[in-house]
N, C-alpha and C positions, 0 to 999 in steps of 0.2 A: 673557423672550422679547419681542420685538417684535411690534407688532400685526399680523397677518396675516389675512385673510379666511379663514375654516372649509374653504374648498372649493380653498384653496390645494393646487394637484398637483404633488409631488418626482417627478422623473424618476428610476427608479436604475438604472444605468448597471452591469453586472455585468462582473468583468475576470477570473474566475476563470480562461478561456481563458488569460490573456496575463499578468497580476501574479502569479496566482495557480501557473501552472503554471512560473513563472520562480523558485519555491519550490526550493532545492537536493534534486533526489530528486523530485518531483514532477511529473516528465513524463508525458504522457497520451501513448497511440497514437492515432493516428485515428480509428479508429470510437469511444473513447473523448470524444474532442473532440466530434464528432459527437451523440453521444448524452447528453450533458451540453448542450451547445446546444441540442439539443429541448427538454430539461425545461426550461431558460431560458427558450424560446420560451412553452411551453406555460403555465409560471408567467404570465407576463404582465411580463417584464422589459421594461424600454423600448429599454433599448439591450445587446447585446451585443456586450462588444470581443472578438471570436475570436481573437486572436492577433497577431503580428508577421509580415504575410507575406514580406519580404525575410529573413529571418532564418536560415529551410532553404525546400528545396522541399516537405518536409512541413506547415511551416503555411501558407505559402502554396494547398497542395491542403485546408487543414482549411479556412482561410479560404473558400475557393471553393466547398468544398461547403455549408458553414454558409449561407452566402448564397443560395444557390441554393435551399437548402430553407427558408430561414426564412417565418415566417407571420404573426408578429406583432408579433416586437423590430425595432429598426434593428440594421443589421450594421456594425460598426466595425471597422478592423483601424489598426493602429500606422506612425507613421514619424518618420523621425528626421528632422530638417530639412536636407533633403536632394532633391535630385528625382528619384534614382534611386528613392529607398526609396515618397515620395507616389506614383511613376509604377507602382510593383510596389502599393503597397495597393488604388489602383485598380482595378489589373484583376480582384484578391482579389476585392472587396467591390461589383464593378459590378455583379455576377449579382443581388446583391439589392432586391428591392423599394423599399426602405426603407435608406441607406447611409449610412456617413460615414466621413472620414479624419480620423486623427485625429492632430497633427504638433506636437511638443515640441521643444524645446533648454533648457538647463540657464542659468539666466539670473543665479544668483547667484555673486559672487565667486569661491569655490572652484570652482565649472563653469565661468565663463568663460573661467578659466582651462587648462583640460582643452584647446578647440582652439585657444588663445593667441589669444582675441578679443579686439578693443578694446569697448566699449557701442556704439558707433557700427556698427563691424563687424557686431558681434550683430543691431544694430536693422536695416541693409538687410537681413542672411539670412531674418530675420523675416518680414518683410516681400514678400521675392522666394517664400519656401517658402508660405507661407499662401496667398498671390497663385494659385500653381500648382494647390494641393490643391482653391482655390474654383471653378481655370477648369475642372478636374474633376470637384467633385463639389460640390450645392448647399450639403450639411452639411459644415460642418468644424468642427472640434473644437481650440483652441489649449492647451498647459498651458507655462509658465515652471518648467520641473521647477526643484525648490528654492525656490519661490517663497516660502516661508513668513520665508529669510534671504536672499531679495534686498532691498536697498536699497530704499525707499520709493519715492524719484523716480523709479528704473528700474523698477520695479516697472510703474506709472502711463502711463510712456513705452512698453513695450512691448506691455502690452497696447493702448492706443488705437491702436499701431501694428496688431498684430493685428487690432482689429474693423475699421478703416477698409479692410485688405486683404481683409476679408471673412468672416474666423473668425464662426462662427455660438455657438458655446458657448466661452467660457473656463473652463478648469478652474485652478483653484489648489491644485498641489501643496502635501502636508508630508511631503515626502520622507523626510525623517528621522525622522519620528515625534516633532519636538522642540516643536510647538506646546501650547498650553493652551487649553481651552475657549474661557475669555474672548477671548482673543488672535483665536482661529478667528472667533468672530461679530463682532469689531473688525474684522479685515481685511478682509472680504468685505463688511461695510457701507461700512467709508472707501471702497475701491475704488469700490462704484456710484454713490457720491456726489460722487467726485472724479473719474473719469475720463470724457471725453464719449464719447458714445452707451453707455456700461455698462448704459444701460436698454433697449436693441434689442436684448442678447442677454441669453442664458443663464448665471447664474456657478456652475460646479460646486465642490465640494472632491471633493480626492483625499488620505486621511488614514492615515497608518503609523503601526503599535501599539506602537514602542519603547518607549513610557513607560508604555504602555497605556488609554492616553485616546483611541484614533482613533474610537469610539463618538460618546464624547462630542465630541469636536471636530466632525464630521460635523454631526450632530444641533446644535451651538451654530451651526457654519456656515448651515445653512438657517437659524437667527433671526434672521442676519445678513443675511438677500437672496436666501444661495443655493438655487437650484431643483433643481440636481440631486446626486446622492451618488453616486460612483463606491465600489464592495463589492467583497466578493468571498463567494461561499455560506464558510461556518466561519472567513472571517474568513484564509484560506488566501494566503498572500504572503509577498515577500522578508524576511527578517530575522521579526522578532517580527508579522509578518501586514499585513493591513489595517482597516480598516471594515469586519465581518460585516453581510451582508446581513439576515441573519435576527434580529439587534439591532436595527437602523435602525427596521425596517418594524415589528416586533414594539411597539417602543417606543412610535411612534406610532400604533400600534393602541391599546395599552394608556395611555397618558400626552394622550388624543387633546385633554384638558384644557387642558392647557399647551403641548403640539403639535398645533395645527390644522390637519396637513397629510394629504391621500392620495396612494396611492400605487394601481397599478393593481396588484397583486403580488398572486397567490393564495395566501394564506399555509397555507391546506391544504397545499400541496405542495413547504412545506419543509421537513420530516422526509425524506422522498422522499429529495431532491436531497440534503440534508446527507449522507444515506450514502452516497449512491453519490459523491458528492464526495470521503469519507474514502475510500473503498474504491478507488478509482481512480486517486488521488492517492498514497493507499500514507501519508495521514495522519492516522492517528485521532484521533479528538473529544477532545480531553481530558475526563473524566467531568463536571467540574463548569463546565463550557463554557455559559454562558448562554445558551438557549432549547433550545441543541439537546445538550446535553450528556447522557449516562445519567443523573446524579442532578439534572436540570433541576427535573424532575417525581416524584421520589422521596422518601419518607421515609419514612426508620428508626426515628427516635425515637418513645420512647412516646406522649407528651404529644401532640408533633404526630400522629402516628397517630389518635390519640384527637380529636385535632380537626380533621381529614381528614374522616373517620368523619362527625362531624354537618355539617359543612359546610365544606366543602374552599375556601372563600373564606375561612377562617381563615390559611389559608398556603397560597397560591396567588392570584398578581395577574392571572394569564389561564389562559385554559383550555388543555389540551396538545390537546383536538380544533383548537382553531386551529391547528397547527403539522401537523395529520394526525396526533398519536399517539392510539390508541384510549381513552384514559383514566390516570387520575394510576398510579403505584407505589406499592404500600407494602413494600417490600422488606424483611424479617425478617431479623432479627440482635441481638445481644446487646443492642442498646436499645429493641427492640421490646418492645410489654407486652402484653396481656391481650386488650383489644379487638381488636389488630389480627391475633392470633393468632387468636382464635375469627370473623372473620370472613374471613381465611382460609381455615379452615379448613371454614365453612359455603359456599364458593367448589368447594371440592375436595369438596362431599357429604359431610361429616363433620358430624353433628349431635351436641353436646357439652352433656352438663349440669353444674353447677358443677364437680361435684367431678369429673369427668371429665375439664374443662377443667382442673383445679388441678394432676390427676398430667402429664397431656402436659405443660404449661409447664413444668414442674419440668424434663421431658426436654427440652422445645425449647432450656428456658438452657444446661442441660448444653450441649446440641450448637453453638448458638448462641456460647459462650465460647469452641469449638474452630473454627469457619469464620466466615469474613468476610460471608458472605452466605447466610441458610436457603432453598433452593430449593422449588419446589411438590413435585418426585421426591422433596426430604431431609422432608417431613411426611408423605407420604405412607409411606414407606418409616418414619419414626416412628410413624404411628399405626398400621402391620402387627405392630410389635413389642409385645407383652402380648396380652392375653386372658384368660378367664374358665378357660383352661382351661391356665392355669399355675401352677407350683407357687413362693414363692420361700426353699424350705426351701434351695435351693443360692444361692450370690450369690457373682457376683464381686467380691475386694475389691480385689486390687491383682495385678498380673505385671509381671515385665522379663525381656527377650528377648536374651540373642546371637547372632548369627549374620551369618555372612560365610562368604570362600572359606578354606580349612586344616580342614578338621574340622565335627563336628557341632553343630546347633544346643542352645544350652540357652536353655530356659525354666522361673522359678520363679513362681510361682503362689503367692496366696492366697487362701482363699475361707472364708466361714463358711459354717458350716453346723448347721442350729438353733438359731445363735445361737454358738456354737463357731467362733475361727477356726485354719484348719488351711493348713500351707503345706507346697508340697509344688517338687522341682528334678527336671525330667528332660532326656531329649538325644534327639534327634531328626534326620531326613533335614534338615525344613529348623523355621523357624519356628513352622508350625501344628502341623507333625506333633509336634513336640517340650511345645508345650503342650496338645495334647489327653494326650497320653503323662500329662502333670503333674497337669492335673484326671481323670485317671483313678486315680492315686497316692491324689490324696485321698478320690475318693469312686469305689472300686471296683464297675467293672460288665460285663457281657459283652455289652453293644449294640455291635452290628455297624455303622459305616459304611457305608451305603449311598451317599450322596452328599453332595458337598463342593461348595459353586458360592459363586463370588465376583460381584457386580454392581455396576460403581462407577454411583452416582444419579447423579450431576451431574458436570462437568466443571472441569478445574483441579487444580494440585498442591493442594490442599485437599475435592477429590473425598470426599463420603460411600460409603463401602463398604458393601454387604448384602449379608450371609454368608447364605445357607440348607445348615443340616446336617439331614438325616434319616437317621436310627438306626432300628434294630431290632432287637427283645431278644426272643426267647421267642413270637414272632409279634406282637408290638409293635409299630409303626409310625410316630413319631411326626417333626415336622420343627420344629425352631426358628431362628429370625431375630434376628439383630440388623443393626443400623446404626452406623458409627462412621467416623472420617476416620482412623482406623488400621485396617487389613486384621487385623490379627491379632488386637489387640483385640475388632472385632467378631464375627471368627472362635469366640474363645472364649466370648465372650457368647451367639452362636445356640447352641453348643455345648452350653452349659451351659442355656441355655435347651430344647434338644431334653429333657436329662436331666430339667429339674424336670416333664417334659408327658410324663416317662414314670413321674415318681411322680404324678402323676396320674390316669394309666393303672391303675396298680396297686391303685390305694385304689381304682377305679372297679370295676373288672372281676375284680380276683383277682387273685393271681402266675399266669403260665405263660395268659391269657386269650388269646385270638385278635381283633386289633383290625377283622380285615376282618368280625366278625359283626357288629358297631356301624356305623351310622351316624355321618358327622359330626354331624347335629342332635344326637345325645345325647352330642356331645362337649363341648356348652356348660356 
């Protein structure tokens, strides 16, 4: 990095209005634009580009209301170099306090070629278009789209054309996303150092993630000179995205070492913005999406759990309150261990001594090998299952089920019991009915079905099910629970769970007792 002064200020320049929403599928409504600019405002962005207002009369009306309301960003809106398009950004972005225009042409070979310019050609439109946007408006904004594969000496030539016509900030496109780090902080230094007056303005980068470096190119660009970073919030833009806002800023927060730059950004409040960006946009976070992703701040594993647990600077370079999330994940699943299950579960009011904790986990892995993720509902819904006043002289060992449309359900069962395993096939209306039919084969009884109730805990085709069955035998009363990510499965499990809480009952009270004279407490 270059040497820069500690109190050196990036401007970041946010396009999510205008790169961002030029995303295939990523159109905003208006009040959408709207309300996405506020929180911009509100962040503390410096500049927002609202959009392209020649483009419809929609963003031209988003442009105009953006501006009108803005409070604290400068208002930007797009043109092509052209005077119809600077004369329409204009009148967009006049409303606002604080403005600018901001006027591109495609400066390298393969664009030049697009309106059949000569260099020469290019250089007067340059020249006449920046001219026009400055007698307009004080700020202007110049970018050489493709700049990254124009030619050196054109490179050089058009912008000093630029700043002499007035351009206030030059931004340097990589349109393509084809630069490299080094490359980024090289060109933005040659530039200030060879082209005259490059030190009266502003040099931005504008960085595409094709190859997926626009982070880093960004970030090398400021070591190179430049002052401002054109983003976008989740990094949301044409093709494979742009420069993520909440990287740039994030980075120099954390990296403030080697990056001695600020930013005025409230970085509170980009969790905020990052969802409702996804949510708007219609394009979700990828999970493991840097700062603002679901498992940004997550972990599963044990080892890391366990060193979360004593001090979450073990794996963790910044805190997730700077971002606005309320604190780290430790999200339960099959590599979750010990510690972060009992503190869990001391979370949920569950207070666990060794060996208490030793039978759950036993169950949590169980469940844990069958779902991708153990939810606060699937522990809780785990630890309703057992009790003191269960019997486990019945156990389910294994069943497989058919059923579909033509005929009835079978289900074969097996179960020990005493230590005895007994298997048993029956047929049925449908699945459940068919294997309660099966464990009544094997272990013969006259308990009455009173109620059958299914509850799926959590959500997704991996959904935990809790079965509650309560039975009654001889004025008996009793209800047993399981949980499983198979319906029917846990169906038989409560099932058989009700029957062993009615041997239970029996050794407690007598055959043929009445359970309504007892109390729950002496059912412990």
């Amino acid at each position: 990095m270059t040497d820069t002064k500690p109190q050196d200020r990036v401007l970041i320049f946010d396009t999510t209005l205008r790169d961002g929403e030029q995303s295939p599928g990523a159109t905003m409504t208006h009040d959408e634009k709207i309300e996405i600019a506020g929180m911009l405002d509100e962040m503390g962005v410096d500049i927002i580009e609202a959009g392209f207002p020649i483009a419809s009369e929609g963003d031209f009306a988003a442009v105009s209301e953006i501006a009108k309301n803005a409070v604290n960003s400068r208002i930007c809106g797009l043109a092509r170099a052209n005077f119809a398009d600077i004369d329409r950004c204009w009148e967009a972005v006049k409303h606002a306090e604080k403005n600018r225009i901001h006027t591109f042409i495609g400066t390298s070979p393969l664009h030049r070629a697009i309106p059949n310019l000569t260099m020469d050609e290019m250089a007067d439109k340059i020249h006449e278009t920046v001219t026009r946007a400055r007698n307009l408006c004080e700020d202007v904004q110049w970018s050489p789209m493709d700049a990254t594969r124009t030619e050196w000496d054109y490179l050089c030539r058009v912008i000093e054309i630029a700043i002499k016509a007035g351009a206030t900030t030059i931004n340097i496109p990589d349109t393509v996303g084809y630069t490299a780090p080094e490359e980024s902080a090289d060109l933005i230094r040659r530039l200030i150092e060879t082209v005259p007056g490059a030190d009266e303005v502003i040099f931005a980068t504008h960085c595409h993630n094709d190859l997926g470096m626009a982070t880093a190119n960004a970030l090398a660009a400021v070591a190179g000179g430049a002052r401002q970073i054109e983003c976008t919030i989740n990094g949301l833009g044409e093709r494979a995205g742009n420069t993520a806002l909440e990287e740039v800023v994030m980075a120099m927060k954390t990296r403030h070492d080697i990056m001695p730059w600020t930013t005025g950004v409230d970085t509170t409040k980009i969790m905020a913005i990052s969802r409702r960006v996804a949510t708007v946009s219609g394009f979700p976070v990828q999970f493991n999406k840097a700062i603002v992703g679901k498992n940004a701040f997550a972990h599963e594993s044990g080892i890391h759990q366990d060193g979360m647990l004593k001090n979450r600077e073990n794996f963790e370079i910044m805190r997730p309150e700077d971002i606005g999330l309320a604190g780290t994940s430790l999200p339960l699943g099959k590599h979750s261990g010990r510690a972060a299950l009992r503190d869990k579960l001391e979370h949920l009011g569950f207070e666990l001594g060794d060996n208490q904790l030793k039978d759950v986990f036993v169950r949590f892995k169980d469940l844990a090998d069958r779902k991708k993720e153990v939810m606060d509902d699937d522990l809780i819904a785990l630890m309703r299952v057992g009790g003191d006043d269960e019997s486990d002289a019945l156990k389910l060992v294994s069943m497989k089920v058919i059923c579909g449309t033509g005929g009835q359900a079978e289900s074969t069962v097996e179960m020990e019991i005493n230590g005895k395993d007994i298997s048993a096939t029956a047929y049925g209306d449908g699945p459940v009915d068919a294997t309660f039919k099966a464990v009544r084969e094997i272990h013969p009884n006259e308990a009455r079905l009173q109620l059958y109730q299914v509850h799926a805990v959590t959500e997704g085709m991996d959904a935990q099910a809790t079965v509650s069955v309560r039975l009654e035998e001889n004025g008996n009363v009793v209800t047993g629970q399981s949980a499983d990510t198979d319906t029917v499965v846990a169906s038989a499990k409560a099932y058989i769970n009700a029957l062993n809480r009615l041997l239970v009952r029996r050794a407690k009270m007598g055959e043929g007792a009445d359970t309504r004279e007892i109390s729950y407490r002496d059912m412990g």
